[in-house]
DRENBA-878420 format. One line per field, with one value per residue (C-alpha): residue number from 1; residue in three letters; x, y, z. Coordinates in steps of 0.25 Angstrom, whole numbers, plus 5000, padded with zeros to 4 digits. Layout:
% residues N
k: NUM,...
r: ALA,...
px: X,...
py: Y,...
pz: Z,...
This chain:
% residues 637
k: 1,2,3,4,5,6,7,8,9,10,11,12,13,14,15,16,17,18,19,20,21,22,23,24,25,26,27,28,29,30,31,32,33,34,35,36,37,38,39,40,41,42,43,44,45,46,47,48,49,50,51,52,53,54,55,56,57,58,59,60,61,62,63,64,65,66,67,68,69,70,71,72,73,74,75,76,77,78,79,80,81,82,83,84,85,86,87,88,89,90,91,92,93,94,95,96,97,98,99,100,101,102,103,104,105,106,107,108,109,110,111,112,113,114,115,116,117,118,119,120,121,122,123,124,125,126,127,128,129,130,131,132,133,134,135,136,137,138,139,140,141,142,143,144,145,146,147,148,149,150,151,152,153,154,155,156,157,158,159,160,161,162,163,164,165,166,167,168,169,170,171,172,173,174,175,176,177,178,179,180,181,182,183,184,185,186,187,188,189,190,191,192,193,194,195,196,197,198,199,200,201,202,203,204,205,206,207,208,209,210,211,212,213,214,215,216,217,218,219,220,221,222,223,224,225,226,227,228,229,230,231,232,233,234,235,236,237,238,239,240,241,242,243,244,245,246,247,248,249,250,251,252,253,254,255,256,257,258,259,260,261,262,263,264,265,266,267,268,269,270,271,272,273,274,275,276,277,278,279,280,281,282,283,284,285,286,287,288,289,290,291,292,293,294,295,296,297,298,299,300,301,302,303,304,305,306,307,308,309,310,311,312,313,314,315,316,317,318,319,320,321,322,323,324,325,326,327,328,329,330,331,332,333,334,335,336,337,338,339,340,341,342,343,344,345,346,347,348,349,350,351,352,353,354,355,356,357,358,359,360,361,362,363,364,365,366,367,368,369,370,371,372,373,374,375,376,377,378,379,380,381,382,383,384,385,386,387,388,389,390,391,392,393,394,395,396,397,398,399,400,401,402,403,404,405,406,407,408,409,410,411,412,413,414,415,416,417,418,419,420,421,422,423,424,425,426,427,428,429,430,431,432,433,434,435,436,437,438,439,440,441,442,443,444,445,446,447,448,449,450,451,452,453,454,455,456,457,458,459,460,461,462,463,464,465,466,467,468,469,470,471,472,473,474,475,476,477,478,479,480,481,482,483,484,485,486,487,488,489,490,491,492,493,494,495,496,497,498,499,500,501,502,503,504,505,506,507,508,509,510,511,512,513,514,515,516,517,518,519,520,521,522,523,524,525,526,527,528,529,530,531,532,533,534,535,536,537,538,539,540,541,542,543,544,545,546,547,548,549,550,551,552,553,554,555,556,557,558,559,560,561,562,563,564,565,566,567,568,569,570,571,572,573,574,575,576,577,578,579,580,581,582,583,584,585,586,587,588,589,590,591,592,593,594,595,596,597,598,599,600,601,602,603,604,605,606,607,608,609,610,611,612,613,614,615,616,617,618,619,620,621,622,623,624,625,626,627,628,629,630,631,632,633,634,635,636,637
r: UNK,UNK,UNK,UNK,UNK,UNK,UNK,UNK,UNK,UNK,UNK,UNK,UNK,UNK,UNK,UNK,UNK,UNK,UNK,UNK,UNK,UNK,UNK,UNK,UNK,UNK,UNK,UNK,UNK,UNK,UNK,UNK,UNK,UNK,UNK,UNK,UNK,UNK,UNK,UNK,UNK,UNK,UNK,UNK,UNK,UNK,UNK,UNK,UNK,UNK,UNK,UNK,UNK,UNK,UNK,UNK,UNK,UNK,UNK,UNK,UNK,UNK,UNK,UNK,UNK,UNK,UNK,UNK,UNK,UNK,UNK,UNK,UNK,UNK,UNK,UNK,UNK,UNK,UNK,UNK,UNK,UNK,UNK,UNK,UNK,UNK,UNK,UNK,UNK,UNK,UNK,UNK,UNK,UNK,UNK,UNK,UNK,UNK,UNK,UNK,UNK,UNK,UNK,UNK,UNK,UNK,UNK,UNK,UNK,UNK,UNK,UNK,UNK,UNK,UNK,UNK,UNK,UNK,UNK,UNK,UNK,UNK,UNK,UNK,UNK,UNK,UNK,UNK,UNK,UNK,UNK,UNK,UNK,UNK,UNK,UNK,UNK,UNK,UNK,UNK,UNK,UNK,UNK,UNK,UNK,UNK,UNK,UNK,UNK,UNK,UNK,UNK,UNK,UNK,UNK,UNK,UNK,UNK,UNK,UNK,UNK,UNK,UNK,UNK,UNK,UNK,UNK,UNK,UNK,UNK,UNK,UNK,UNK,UNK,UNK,UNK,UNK,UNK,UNK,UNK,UNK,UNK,UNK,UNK,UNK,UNK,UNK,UNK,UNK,UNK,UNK,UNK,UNK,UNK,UNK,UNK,UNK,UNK,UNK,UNK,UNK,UNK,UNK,UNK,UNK,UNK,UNK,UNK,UNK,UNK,UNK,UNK,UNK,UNK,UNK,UNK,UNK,UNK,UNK,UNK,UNK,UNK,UNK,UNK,UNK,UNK,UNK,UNK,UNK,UNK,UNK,UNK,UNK,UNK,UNK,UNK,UNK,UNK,UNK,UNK,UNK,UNK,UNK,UNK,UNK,UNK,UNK,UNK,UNK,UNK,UNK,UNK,UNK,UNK,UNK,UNK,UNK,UNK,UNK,UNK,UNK,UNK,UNK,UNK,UNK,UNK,UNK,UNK,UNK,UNK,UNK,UNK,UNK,UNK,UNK,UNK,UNK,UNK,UNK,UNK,UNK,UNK,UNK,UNK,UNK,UNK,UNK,UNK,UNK,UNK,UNK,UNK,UNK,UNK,UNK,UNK,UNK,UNK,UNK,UNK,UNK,UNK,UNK,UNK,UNK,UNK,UNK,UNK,UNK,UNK,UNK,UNK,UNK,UNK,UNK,UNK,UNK,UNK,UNK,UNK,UNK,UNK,UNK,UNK,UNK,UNK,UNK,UNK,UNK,UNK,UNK,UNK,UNK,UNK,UNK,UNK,UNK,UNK,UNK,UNK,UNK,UNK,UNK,UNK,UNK,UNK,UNK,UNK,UNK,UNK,UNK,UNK,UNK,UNK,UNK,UNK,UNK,UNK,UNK,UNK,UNK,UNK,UNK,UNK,UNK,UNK,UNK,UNK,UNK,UNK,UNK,UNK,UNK,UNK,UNK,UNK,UNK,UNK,UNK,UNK,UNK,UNK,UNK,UNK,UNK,UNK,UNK,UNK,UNK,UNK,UNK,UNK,UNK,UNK,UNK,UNK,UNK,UNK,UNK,UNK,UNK,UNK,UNK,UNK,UNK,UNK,UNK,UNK,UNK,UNK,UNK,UNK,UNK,UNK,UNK,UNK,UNK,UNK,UNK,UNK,UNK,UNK,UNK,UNK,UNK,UNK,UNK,UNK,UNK,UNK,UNK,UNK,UNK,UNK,UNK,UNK,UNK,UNK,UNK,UNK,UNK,UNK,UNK,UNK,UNK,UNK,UNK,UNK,UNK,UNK,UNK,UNK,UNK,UNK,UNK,UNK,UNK,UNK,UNK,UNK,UNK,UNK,UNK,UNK,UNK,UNK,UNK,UNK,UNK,UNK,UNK,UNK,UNK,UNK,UNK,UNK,UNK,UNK,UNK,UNK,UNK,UNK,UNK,UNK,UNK,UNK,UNK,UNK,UNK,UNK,UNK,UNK,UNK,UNK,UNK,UNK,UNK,UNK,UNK,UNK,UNK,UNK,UNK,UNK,UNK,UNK,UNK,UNK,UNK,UNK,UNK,UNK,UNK,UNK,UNK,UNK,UNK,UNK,UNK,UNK,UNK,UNK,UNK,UNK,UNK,UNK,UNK,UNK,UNK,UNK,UNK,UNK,UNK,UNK,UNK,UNK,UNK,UNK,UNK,UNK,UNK,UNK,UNK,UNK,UNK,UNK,UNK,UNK,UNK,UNK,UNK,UNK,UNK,UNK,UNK,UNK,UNK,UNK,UNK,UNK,UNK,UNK,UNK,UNK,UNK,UNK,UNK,UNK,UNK,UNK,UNK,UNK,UNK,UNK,UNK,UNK,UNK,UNK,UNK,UNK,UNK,UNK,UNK,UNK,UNK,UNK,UNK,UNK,UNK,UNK,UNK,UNK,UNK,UNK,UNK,UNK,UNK,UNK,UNK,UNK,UNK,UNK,UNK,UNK,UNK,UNK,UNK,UNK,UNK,UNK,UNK,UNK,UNK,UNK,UNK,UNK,UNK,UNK,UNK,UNK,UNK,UNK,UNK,UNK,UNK,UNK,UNK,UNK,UNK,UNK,UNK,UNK,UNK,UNK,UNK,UNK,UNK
px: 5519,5530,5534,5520,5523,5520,5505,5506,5504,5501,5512,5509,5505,5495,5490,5488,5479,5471,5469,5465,5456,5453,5460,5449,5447,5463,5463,5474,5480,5479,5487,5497,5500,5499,5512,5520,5520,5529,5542,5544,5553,5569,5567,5555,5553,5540,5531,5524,5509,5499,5493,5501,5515,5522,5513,5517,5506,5495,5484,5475,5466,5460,5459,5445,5438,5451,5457,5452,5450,5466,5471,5464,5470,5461,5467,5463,5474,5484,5479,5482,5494,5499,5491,5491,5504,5506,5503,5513,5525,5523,5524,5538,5545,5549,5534,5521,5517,5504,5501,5490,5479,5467,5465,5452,5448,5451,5467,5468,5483,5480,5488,5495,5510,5515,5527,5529,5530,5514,5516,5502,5504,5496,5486,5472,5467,5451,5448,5455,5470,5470,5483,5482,5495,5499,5514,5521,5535,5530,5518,5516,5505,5511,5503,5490,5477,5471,5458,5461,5472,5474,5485,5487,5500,5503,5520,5527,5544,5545,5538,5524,5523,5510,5515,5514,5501,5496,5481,5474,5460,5456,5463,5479,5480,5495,5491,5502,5509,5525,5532,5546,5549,5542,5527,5528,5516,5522,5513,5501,5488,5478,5464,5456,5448,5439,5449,5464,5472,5483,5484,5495,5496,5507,5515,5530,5538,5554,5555,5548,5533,5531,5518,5523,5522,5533,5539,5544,5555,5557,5571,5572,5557,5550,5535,5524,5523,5514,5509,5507,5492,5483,5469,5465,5473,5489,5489,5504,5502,5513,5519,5535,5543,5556,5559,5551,5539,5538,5526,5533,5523,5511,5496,5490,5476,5465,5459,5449,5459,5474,5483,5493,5494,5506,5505,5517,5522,5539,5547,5562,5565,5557,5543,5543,5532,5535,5535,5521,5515,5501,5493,5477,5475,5484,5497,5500,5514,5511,5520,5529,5542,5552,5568,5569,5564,5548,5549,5536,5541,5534,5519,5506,5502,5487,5493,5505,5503,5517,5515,5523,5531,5547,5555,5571,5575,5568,5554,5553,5542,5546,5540,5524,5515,5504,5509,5497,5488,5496,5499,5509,5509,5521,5516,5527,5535,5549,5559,5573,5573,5566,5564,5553,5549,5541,5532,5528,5524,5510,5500,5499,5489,5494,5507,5508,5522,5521,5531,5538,5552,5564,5579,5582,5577,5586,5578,5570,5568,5575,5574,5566,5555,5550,5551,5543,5533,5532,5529,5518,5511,5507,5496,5485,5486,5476,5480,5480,5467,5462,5471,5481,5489,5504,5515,5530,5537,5538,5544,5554,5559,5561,5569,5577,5579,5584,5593,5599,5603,5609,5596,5596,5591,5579,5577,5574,5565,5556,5556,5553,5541,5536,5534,5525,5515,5513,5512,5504,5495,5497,5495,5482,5484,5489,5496,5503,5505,5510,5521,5524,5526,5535,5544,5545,5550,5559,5568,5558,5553,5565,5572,5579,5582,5594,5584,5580,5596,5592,5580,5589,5596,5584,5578,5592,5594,5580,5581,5596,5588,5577,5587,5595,5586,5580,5592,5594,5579,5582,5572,5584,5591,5600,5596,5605,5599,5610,5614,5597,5597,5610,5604,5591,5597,5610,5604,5615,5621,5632,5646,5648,5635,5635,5631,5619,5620,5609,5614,5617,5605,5596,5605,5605,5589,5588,5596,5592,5603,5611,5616,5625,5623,5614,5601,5606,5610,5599,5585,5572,5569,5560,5551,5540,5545,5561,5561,5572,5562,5556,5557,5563,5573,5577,5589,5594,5595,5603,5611,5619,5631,5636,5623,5627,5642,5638,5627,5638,5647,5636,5634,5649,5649,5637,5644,5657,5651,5644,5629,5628,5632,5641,5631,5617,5614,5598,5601,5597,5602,5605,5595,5603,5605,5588,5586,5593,5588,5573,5574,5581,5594,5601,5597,5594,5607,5598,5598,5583,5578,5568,5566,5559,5547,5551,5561,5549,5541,5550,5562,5551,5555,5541,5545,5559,5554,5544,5555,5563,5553,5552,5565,5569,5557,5560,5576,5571,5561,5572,5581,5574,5569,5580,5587,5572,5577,5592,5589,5579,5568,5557,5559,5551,5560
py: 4676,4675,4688,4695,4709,4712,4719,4733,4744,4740,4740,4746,4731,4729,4744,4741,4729,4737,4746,4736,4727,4734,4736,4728,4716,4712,4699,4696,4686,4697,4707,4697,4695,4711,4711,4698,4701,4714,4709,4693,4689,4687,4672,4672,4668,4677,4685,4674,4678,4664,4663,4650,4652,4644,4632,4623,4615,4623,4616,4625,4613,4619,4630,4633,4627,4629,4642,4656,4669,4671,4663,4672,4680,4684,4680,4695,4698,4691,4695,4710,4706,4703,4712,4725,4733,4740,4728,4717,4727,4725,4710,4704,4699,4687,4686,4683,4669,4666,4655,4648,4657,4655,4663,4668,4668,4667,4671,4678,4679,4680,4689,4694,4696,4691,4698,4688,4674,4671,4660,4653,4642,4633,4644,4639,4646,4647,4650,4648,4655,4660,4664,4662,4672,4676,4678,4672,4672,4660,4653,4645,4637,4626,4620,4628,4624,4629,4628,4629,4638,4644,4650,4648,4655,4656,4661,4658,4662,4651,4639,4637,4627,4621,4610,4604,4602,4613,4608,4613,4609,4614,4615,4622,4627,4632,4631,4638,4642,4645,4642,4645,4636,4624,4618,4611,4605,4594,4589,4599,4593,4598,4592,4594,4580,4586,4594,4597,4597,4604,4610,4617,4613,4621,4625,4629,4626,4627,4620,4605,4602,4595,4589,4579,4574,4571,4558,4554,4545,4536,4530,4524,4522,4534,4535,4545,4558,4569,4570,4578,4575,4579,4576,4580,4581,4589,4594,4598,4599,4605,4608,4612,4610,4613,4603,4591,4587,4577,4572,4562,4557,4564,4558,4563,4560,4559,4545,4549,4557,4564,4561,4571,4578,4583,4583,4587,4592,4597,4593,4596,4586,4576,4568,4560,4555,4546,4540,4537,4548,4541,4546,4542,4545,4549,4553,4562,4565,4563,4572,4577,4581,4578,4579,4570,4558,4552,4545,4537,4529,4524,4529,4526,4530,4527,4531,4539,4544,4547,4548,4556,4561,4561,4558,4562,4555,4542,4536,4530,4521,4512,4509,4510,4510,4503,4499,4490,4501,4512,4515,4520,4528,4530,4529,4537,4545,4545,4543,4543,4531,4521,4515,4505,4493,4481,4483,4498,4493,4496,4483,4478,4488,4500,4503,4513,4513,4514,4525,4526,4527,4525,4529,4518,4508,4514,4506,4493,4480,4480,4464,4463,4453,4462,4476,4466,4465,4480,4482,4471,4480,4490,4481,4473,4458,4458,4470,4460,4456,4472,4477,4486,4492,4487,4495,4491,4504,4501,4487,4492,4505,4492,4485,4496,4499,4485,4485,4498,4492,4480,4472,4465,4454,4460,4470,4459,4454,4465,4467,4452,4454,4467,4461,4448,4457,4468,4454,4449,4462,4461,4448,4442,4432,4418,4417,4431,4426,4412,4420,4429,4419,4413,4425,4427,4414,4412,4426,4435,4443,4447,4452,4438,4434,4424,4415,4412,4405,4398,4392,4388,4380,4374,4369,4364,4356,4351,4348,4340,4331,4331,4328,4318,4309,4308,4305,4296,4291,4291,4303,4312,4308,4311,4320,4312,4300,4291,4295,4293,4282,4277,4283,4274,4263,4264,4274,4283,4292,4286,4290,4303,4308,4321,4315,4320,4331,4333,4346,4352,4348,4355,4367,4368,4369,4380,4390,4394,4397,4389,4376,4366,4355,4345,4350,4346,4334,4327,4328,4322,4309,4311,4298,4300,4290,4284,4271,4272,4277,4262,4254,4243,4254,4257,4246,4250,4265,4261,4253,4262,4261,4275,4276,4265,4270,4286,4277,4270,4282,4289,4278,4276,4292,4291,4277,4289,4301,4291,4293,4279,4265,4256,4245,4245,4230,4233,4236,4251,4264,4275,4287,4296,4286,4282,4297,4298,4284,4289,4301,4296,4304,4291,4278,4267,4257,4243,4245,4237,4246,4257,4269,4278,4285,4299,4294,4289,4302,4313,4306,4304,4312,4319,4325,4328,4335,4343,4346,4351,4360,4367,4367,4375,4384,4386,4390,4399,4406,4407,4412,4422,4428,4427,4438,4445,4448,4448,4460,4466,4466,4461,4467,4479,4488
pz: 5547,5536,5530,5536,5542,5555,5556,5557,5546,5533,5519,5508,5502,5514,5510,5497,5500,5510,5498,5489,5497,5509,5523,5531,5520,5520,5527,5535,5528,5517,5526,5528,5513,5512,5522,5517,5504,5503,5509,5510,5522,5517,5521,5512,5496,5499,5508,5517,5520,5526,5539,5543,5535,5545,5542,5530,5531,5529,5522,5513,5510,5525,5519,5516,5530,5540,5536,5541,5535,5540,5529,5518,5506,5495,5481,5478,5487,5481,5468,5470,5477,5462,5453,5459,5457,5469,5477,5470,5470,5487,5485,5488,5475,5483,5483,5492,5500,5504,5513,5519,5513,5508,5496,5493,5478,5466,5463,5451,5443,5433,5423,5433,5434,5447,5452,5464,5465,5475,5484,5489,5499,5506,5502,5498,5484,5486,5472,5460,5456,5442,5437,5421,5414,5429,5430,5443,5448,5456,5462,5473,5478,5486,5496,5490,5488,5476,5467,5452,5446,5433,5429,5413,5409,5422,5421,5433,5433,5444,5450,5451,5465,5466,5477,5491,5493,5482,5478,5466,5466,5452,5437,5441,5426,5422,5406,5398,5412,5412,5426,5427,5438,5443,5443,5457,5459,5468,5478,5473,5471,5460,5459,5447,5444,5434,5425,5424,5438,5432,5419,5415,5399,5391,5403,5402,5417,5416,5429,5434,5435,5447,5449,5459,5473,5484,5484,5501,5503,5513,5510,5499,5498,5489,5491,5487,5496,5491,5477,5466,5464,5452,5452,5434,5424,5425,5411,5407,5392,5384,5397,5395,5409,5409,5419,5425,5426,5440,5444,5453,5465,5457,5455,5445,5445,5431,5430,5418,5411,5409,5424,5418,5405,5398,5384,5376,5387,5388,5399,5397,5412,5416,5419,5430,5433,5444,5459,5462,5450,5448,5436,5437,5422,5410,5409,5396,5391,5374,5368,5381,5379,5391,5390,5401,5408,5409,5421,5427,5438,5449,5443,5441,5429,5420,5406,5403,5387,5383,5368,5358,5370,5371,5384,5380,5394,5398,5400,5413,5415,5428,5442,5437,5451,5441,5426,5424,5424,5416,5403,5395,5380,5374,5361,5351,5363,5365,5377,5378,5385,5394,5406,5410,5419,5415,5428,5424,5407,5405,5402,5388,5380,5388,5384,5371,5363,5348,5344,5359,5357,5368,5367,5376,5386,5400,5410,5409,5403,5389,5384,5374,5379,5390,5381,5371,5384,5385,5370,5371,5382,5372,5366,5375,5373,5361,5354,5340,5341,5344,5333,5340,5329,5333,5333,5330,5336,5350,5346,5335,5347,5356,5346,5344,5358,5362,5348,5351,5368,5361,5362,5347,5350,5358,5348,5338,5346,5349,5333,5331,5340,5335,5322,5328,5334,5322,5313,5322,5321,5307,5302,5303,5291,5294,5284,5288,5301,5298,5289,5302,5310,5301,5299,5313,5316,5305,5306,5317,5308,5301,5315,5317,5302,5308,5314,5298,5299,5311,5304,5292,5300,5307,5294,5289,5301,5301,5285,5288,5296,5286,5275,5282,5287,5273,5266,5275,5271,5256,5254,5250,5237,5225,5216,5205,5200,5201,5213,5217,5211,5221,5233,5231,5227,5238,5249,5244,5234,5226,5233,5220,5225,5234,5248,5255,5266,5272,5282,5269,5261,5272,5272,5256,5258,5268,5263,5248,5237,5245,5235,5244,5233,5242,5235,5222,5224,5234,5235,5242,5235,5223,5228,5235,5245,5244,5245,5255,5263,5263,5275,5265,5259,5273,5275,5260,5264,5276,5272,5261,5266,5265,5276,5285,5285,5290,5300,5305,5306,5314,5322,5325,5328,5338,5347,5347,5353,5364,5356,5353,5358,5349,5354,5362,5370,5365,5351,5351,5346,5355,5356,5346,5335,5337,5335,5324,5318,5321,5315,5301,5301,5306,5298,5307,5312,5309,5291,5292,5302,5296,5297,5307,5306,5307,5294,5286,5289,5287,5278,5265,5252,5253,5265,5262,5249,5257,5266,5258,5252,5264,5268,5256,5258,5273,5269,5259,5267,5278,5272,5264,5278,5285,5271,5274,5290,5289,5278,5286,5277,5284,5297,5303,5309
């Protein structure tokens, strides 16, 4: 049986314990620890005492109906094993396994130096272990079955295995503990609904936290295997691991409250949370500390609370088993960099990132319509109506995240858009909110002041046609009077007399300060209604001859470039001349025909004076915003 000596007389070790608890009460489990423990076989980590050592797949959940009284040791035993001088000088340094046994009440560490690393597998611990400011070179309870365990200040030099098929079914407390090694709780089980499961706040362990289960494989195919499984709150706060903490494959399980705590906890490696890790409650990392990646992938997740925490390496947040019903706080934390999927963003209302800051966006979408789509989802579709305080941040770290990748263009727009919905929050007037609309249209809130030039030229060509069909009208005169006087009484200015140019005209109005000499010499007809503009006057206006001549020019041009016939059998013009003719910037072939409606309506000097009223305002007003955005004045960031 392992490194058991053969029966025969007693060691000194086996003495000492029929000193201590009596030769007749030694059980023989007890006699067999007495003869493995002072010399460990050479192929050995440790002397080897259990009743089926050959069998690793000895179940201690039997334990307390299936198995005898040849599987027990009384925790006392062990306990003087480690206390009493003479008997832990007869221990092997290597030190002492127990396996399969059930251990009789309560084990009691604690304060007590250890100089042996104690190896309890596949044992079942009846009562509870209390090892609180105990000193360890090493503990093992893989496979173990357990009730609560308290080991505060617990200092372990190496690793600390509570794995394969461990099961705690009480708190496992390890408040303030130091391990030197590893925590591997892979595969373990602890079971606590109605409190913590495991507890081990303010621990310091210079190797990984493992509270993870085994992922199988099946080609390329990865599936779940055995899991990690917690059933009460994991508490990690202000944990400090010197490697990672992987919880790939665990569940973690706390409807009605905290899955997994780990506030401000420090891990210089990694946090994967990942491959089918599920978390039936919270997940808090606010204020962690961890010098490499964040990685949930392929989770289930309630909530993960990431607040004020910093990530050097990158968040990962891809692959979610259910996004609909997570949700994620990031609210002023910071990460190197990013990587997400649109499937795996939270639902609108459920997503938290004012103050969330990012290097870089290393994997997902980075156009800036569908990052607009991800920053929407942190307010629910009627959050101006509920007066949910709006916050620019998340847009203006977008903005300069796309800017900084070469995405100008996007970066404007997510700026253009962060100031419609804070104005939109903000501006509850009409008259506020006509003026908003206004300045977002004319130069974007000051993000795009070059569509204030387009605009300009917009009302310029609209005014050319203005101004030419009413010059052609008669409601555009001489500001002279003898030249007026020529112009009613001819149709046209005297030959001396600087000729009308309409382009040049509507351009002179748009831009301000700008003096090109049209607006001091022609004007809206002072009448209210030009007597050109009379159906009698008609003939007379067409048939200035400076007029007829360009007509005739025109008309000449148009039979050239194939626009219009020299002659039509049914006497009528083609479709571009009756455009122009119907809407007064081409007078009418026939000199007694009259003119159209559209000429009458829009060509009257009322109109034209009203016109150009506006006109000028518009180009002022234009060209004083488009100064405001080019200068940056008015912008937000």
């Amino acid at each position: 049986m392992g490194g058991q000596q053969p029966r025969g007389a007693p060691g000194k070790l086996e003495q000492l314990a029929e000193q201590k608890f009596g030769k007749d009460n030694l059980k023989p489990r007890e006699r067999d620890l007495m003869r493995a423990a002072p010399k460990s076989p050479q192929e050995s980590n440790c002397a080897e005492c259990g009743p089926t050592l050959a069998d690793k797949n000895n179940d201690p959940s039997k334990a307390d109906k299936e198995w005898g009284p040849e599987h027990e040791i009384r925790a006392a035993v062990i306990r003087w094993l480690c206390v009493d001088e003479k008997a832990k000088h007869e221990v092997d340094p290597k030190g002492l396994q127990v396996y399969g046994a059930k251990i009789n009440g309560s084990l009691d560490l604690s304060f007590v130096i250890v100089p042996f690393p104690l190896v309890l597998q596949h044992c079942r611990l009846r009562e509870e272990a209390v090892l609180h400011d105990a000193k360890l070179p090493s503990l093992d309870l893989q496979g173990s079955w357990v009730q609560a365990i308290t080991a505060d200040r617990l200092d372990v030099k190496g690793n600390v295995f509570l794995r394969s098929r461990f099961r705690a079914e009480g708190e496992v407390r390890l408040l303030g503990a130091k391990i030197g090694g590893d925590l591997d709780c892979e595969n373990g089980t602890f079971v606590n609904p109605s409190g913590n499961a495991l507890s081990a706040d303010g621990i310091t362990v210079h190797g990984n936290v493992m509270l993870r289960g085994k992922i199988m494989s099946h080609g390329d195919v990865m599936s779940p295997g055995e899991e990690f499984r917690a059933e009460g709150e994991v508490r990690l706060l202000g944990a400090q691991i010197e490697g990672d903490l992987d919880c790939e494959n665990g569940t973690f399980v706390n409807p009605s409250g905290n899955a997994l705590s780990a506030d401000g906890i420090n891990v210089h490696g990694n946090v994967f949370l990942v491959n089918w890790f599920r978390a039936q409650g919270e997940v808090r990392l606010p204020g962690a500390q961890i010098g490499g990646d964040l990685e949930c992938t392929d989770s289930t997740f309630s909530k993960l609370n990431a607040q004020s925490s910093t990530v050097k390496g990158t968040f990962w947040w891809q692959g979610l088993k259910d996004p609909y019903g997570a949700a994620l706080d990031l609210k002023n934390a910071s990460v190197g960099s990013m990587g997400d999927d649109k499937k795996s963003w939270p639902t609108k209302g459920r997503l938290f990132l004012d103050g969330f800051v990012y290097g870089r966006i290393s994997n997902g979408p980075t156009d800036a319509e569908t990052r607009l789509d991800w920053l929407a989802r942190q307010y629910p579709d009627d959050w101006p109506a509920r007066k949910y305080r709006f916050a620019p941040q998340p847009y203006l770290q977008l903005a300069k995240v796309l800017k900084e990748s070469g995405g100008e263009d996007g970066a404007v727009t997510v700026l253009k858009e962060m100031e419609c919905l804070r104005r939109k929050q903000e501006d509850h007037n009409p008259f506020t909110q006509a003026w908003s609309a206004l300045f977002r249209v004319t130069v974007g809130y000051g993000y795009n002041p070059r569509w204030a030039i387009y605009e300009i030229l917009g009302v310029s060509a609209i005014g050319w046609i203005i101004y030419r069909r009413s010059y052609l009208a008669g409601s555009i005169a001489p500001t002279e009077k003898d030249a007026y006087e020529s112009f009613q009484r001819d149709g046209e200015p005297p030959p001396h007399y600087t000729p009308f140019a309409p382009l040049v005209y509507s351009v002179e109005n748009s831009l301000p300060l700008v003096k090109l000499g049209q607006e001091d010499t022609w004007h809206p007809e002072p009448a209210s209604e030009s007597p050109l503009l009379q159906w009698s006057s008609w003939p007379t206006r067409c048939a200035a001859p400076r007029t007829w001549t360009r007509f005739q020019g025109l008309q000449r041009r148009l039979i050239l470039w194939g626009l219009q016939r020299d002659s039509d059998p049914k006497g009528r013009l083609p479709w571009l001349q009756r455009i122009l003719v119907y809407c007064g910037l081409q007078p009418h072939p026939d000199r007694e025909a009259p003119p159209s409606r559209p000429s009458r309506w829009f060509t009257s000097p009322r109109f034209v004076r009203w016109f150009l009223w506006i006109h000028i305002l518009l180009g002022w007003l234009l060209a004083t915003l488009f100064l405001a955005g080019l200068t940056g004045i008015v912008r937000k960031d």
